[in-house]
C-alpha positions in Angstrom: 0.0 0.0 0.0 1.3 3.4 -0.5 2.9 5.5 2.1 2.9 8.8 0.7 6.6 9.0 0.8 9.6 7.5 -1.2 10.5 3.9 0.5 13.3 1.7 -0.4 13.7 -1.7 -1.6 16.6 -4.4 -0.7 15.2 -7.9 -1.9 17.7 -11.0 -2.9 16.8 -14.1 -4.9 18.7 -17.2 -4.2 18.2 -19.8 -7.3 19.3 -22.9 -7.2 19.4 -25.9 -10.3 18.9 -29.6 -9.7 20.9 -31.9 -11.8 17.6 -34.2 -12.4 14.3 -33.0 -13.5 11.4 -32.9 -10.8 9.6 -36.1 -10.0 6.4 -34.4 -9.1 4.6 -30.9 -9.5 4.5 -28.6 -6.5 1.0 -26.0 -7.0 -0.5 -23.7 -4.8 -3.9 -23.4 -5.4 -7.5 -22.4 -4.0 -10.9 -21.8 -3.1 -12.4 -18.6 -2.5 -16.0 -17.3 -2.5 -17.0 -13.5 -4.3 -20.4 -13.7 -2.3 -19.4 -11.5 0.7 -21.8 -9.0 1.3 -22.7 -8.6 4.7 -25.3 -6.2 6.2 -24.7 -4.3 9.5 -25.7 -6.5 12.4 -25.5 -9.5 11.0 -24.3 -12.2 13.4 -24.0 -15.2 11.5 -23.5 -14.7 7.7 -21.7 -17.5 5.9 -20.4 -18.3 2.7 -19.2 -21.6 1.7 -17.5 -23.3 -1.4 -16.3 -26.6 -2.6 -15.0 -28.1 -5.2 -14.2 -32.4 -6.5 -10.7 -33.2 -7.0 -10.2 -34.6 -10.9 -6.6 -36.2 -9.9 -5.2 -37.7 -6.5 -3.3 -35.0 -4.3 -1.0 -35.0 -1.3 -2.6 -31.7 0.1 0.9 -30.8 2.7 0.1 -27.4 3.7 -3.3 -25.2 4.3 -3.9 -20.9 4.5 -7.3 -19.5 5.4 -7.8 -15.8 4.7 -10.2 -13.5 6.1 -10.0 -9.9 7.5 -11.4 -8.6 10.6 -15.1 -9.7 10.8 -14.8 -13.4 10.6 -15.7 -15.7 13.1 -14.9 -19.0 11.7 -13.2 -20.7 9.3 -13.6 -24.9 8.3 -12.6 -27.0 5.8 -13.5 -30.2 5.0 -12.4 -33.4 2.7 -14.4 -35.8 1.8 -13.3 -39.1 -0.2 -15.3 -40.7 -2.6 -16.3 -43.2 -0.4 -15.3 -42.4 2.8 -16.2 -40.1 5.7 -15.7 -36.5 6.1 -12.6 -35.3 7.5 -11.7 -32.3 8.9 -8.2 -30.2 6.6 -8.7 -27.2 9.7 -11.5 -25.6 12.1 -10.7 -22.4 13.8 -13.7 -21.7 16.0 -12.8 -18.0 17.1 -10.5 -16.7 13.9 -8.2 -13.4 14.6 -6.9 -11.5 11.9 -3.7 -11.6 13.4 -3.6 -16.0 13.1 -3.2 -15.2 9.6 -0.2 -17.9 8.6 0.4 -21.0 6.7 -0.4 -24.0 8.1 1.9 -27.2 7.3 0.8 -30.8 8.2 3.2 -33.0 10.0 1.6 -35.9 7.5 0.8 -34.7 3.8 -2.8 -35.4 3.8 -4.1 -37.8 0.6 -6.8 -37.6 -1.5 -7.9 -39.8 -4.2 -9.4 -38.6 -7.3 -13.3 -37.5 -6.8 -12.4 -36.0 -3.4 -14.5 -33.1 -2.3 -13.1 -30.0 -0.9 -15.7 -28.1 1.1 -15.0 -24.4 3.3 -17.1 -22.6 5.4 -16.9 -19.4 7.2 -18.6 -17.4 9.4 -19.0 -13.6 10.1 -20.3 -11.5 13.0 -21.0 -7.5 11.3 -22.6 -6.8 15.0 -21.7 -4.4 17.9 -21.5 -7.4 19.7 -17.9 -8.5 18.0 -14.8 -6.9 19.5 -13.1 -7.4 16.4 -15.5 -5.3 14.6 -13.8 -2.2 13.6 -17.1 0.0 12.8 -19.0 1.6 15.1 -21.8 1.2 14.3 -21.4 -2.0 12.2 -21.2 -0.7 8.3 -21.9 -2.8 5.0 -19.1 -4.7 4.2 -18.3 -6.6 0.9 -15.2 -8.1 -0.8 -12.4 -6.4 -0.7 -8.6 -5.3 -0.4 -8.2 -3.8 2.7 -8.6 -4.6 6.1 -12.2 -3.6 6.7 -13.2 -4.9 3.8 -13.2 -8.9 3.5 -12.4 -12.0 2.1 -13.0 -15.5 2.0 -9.8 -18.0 0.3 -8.8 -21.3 1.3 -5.3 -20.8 -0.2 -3.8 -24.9 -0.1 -0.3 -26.3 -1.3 -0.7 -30.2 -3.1 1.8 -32.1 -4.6 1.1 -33.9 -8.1 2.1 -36.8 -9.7 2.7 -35.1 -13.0 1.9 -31.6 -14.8 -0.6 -33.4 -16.5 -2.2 -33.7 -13.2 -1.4 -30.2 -12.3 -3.1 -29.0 -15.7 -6.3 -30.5 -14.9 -6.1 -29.8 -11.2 -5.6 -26.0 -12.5 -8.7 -26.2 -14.8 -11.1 -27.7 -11.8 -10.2 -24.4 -9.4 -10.8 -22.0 -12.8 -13.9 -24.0 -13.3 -15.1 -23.9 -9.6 -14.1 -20.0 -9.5 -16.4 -19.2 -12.9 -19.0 -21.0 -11.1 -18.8 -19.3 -8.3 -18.9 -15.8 -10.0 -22.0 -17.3 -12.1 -23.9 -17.9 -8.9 -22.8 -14.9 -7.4 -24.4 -12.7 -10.2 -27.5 -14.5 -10.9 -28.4 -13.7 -7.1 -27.4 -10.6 -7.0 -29.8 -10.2 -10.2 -32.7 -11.8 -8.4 -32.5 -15.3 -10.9 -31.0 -17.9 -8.4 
């Protein structure tokens, strides 16, 4: 963000060359939802996403985002045919938590998995972290009191044809989500 005044810059880059080509394909990737709107007062608005896994993954690391106003934040696997399992749950989210979160274990998922996120906002008096008073309107955006709703993840795939089509499900989820988004905005869903 600008500062209104001349800053400086003193970044390095450290590459380094393997002698063998990679054996499998590091991606970040995500799911997010556009549908924030939230009117003031409102105690328990959620938005939630999810999207099926076209190609097994080894998901090894996890980063929800949200600003100030949210409450809580879950996510959710579940296998084809298994049982739900949980990826992370934080039941009282603070802005300042924000952080990547590595498993111990990189955590499999077969093909046809579903990837389902949930969270939660308080726009009330009532929520210390709240930083209108009185509660305002607040939507997607860029800064803090604005705010957002990503489940940023890092998976490791077998191949880049994998990593193609893993790419192609989160554009495909993401244009679906804006679709939805629109259509209730224009009173047709």
């Amino acid at each position: 963000h600008p500062t209104g005044k001349p800053e400086s810059e003193k970044s390095s880059l450290g590459i380094y060359f393997s002698k063998k080509p990679p054996q499998k394909v590091l991606l970040g990737g995500g799911l997010g939802s556009i549908k924030l709107d939230i009117a003031p007062g409102d105690k328990a608005y959620k938005v939630a996403e999810s999207m099926t896994l076209p190609v097994d993954v080894e998901m090894i690391g996890i980063t929800p985002h949200a600003h100030l106003i949210c409450r809580e934040m879950k996510a959710t696997f579940t296998p084809p045919l298994g049982t739900k399992r949980p990826l992370i749950w934080i039941k009282d989210w603070d802005f300042n938590w924000q952080d990547q979160y590595q498993y111990k274990t990189p955590v499999r998922m077969p093909k046809g998995t579903k990837i389902d996120m949930e969270f939660s906002y308080d726009n009330s008096a009532d929520n210390i972290h709240n930083p209108s008073t009185p509660p305002q309107r607040v939507r997607l955006g860029e800064q803090t009191t604005d705010e957002m709703a990503i489940l940023f993840f890092n998976v490791v795939l077998a191949n880049q044809a994998d990593a193609n089509r893993f790419l192609q499900a989160m554009i495909e989820q993401q244009v679906a989500a804006g679709r939805d988004a629109r259509k209730r905005r224009i009173g047709l869903a």
